[in-house]
N, C-alpha and C positions, 0 to 999 in steps of 0.2 A: 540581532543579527542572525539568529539560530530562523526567524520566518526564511532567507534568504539564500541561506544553507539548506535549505529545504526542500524551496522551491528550487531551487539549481540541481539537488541531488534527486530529485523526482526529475526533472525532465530530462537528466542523462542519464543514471543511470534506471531509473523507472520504466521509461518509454521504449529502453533495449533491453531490458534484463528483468526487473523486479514486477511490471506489471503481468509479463506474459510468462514467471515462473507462478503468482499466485492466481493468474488464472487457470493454470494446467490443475493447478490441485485443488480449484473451489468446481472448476466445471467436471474433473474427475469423482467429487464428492458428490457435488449435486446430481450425476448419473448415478449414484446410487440409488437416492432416493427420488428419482423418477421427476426431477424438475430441471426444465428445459427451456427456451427461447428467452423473453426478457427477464422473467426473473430471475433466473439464472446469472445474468451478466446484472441485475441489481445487486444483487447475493456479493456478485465478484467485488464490484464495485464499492461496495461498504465494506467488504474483507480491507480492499487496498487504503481506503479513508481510514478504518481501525489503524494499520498497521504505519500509517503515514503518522498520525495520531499519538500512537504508543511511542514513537521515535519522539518525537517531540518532547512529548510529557519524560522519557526515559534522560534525556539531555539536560531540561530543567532541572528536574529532581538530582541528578549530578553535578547539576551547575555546571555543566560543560557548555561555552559560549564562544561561536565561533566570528571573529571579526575578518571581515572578508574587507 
């Protein structure tokens, strides 16, 4: 049930909040080091898979299972 919980918590709160806080700080970063247009939003886009990723795996490993 935790796939479900996931996907539900990505498309509410991801799509208003969590994708466009970790793009301000991967595209803040990557203007550091001087990269810009698609890779950039690749860059971003595997931040957001990592961190989608780590939730999941963080849930398992505590056995936290949520039945919707």
């Amino acid at each position: 049930m935790n796939s479900i919980f996931i996907y539900l918590f990505f498309e509410i709160v991801g799509s208003r909040w969590f994708n466009e806080y970790v793009g301000a700080i991967t595209n803040g970063v990557m203007q550091w080091i001087n990269v810009t247009g698609h890779l950039a939003m690749i860059i971003t886009s595997l931040c957001i898979f990592a961190l989608e990723w780590g939730l999941c795996y963080f849930l398992y490993k505590n056995k936290i299972f949520f039945k919707l």
